[in-house]
N, C-alpha and C positions, 0 to 999 in steps of 0.2 A: 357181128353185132348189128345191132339192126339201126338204120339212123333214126328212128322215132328217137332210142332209148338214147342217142350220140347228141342228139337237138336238144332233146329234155337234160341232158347233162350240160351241154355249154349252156344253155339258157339257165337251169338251177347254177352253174357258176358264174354267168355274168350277172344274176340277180347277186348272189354273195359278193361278187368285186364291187358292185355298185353300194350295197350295205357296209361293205369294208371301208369305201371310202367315205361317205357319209359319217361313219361312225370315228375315222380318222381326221375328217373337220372338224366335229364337236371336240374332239378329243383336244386337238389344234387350238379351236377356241378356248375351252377351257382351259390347258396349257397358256394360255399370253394373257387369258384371263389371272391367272395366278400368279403369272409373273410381273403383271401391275400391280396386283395385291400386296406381291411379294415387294416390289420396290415401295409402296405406299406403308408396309408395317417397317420395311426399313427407318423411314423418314418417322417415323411416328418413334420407334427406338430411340434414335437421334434425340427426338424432343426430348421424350422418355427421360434420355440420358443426362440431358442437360438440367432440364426440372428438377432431375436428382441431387446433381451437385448444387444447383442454389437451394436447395431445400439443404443439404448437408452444412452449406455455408453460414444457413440463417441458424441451425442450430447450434454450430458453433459458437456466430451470435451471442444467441440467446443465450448458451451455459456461459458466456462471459458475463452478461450482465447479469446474469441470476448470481455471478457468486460477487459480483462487486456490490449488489444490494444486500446480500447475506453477511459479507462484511461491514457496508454501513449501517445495515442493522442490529448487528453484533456490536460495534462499536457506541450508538447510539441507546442500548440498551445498556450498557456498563455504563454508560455518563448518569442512566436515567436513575440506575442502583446507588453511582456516586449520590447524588443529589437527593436519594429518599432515602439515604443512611442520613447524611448530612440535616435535613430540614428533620427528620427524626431525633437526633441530636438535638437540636435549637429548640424542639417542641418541649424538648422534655426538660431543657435551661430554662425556659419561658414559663413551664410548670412551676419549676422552684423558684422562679422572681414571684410568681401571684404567689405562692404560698407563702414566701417573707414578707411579699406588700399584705397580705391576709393579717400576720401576726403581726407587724408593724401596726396596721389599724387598729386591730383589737386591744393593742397595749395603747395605742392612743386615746382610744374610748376611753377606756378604763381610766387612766391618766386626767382624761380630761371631767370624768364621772365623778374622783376623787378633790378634784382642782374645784368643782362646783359644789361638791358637798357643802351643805350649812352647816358652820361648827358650831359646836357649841360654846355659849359666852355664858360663864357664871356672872358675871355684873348684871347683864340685861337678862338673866333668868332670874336675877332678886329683886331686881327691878318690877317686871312682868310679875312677880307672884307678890311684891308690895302693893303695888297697881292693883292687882283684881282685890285683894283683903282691903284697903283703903276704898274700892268702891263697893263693895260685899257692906263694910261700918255704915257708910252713909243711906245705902238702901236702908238699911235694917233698922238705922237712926230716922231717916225718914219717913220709915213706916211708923215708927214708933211715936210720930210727932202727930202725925196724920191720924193716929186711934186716939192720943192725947188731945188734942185741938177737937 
């Protein structure tokens, strides 16, 4: 072999070992690059994990008080049924007292319409019809005096 072709070989190989390791740095790097990474998504998990259960805590929470409000509104909704049956009831008492106080007045009116009426007096209607005929005589006399004279 000839050593041109034996030089050109160790040198084409020590360019390769020199790129092998270059390229086994970066690799290196990258490597402890990710393995920071990797302990920083750990930590982040962690969080992660934790956020989960106080979020799962608050919803538990929260479905308590949502059913303790669903039963006082439940409850507070039947009082309010009691109470619009009931004042419904009283409305419709309260109808039928105005409508007896109604007929109660009207019979009063009436009552009292009859209590005022002017009766009639036969005495003072003979009276009254003496009266006008006794002043009717006297006109007629006195006219009759007044064409005489």
């Amino acid at each position: 072999m000839n050593p041109f072709i034996a030089m050109a070989a160790d040198l084409l190989i020590a360019v390769l070992l020199v790129a092998t390791i270059l390229t086994c740095l970066r690799l290196s790097r990258r490597m402890a690059a990710m393995k920071s990474d990797e302990t920083a998504m750990r930590a982040t998990i962690g969080e992660l994990m934790i956020a989960t259960d106080a979020a799962e805590r608050a919803i538990s929470g929260l479905r308590l008080v949502v059913g303790e409000g669903d039963r006082d509104v439940s409850e507070r909704l039947r009082a309010a049924e009691r109470c619009a049956s009931d004042l419904n009831a009283r409305v419709a008492a309260g109808e039928g007292v105005i409508a007896r106080l109604e007929q109660i007045a009207s019979a009063s009116r009436k009552a009292f319409a009859f209590v005022n009426e002017p009766k009639p007096n036969p005495t003072a209607d003979a009276l009254n019809a003496a009266s006008l005929s006794a002043h009717a005589v006297a006109e007629r006399a006195a006219r009759r005096l007044g064409r005489a004279a």
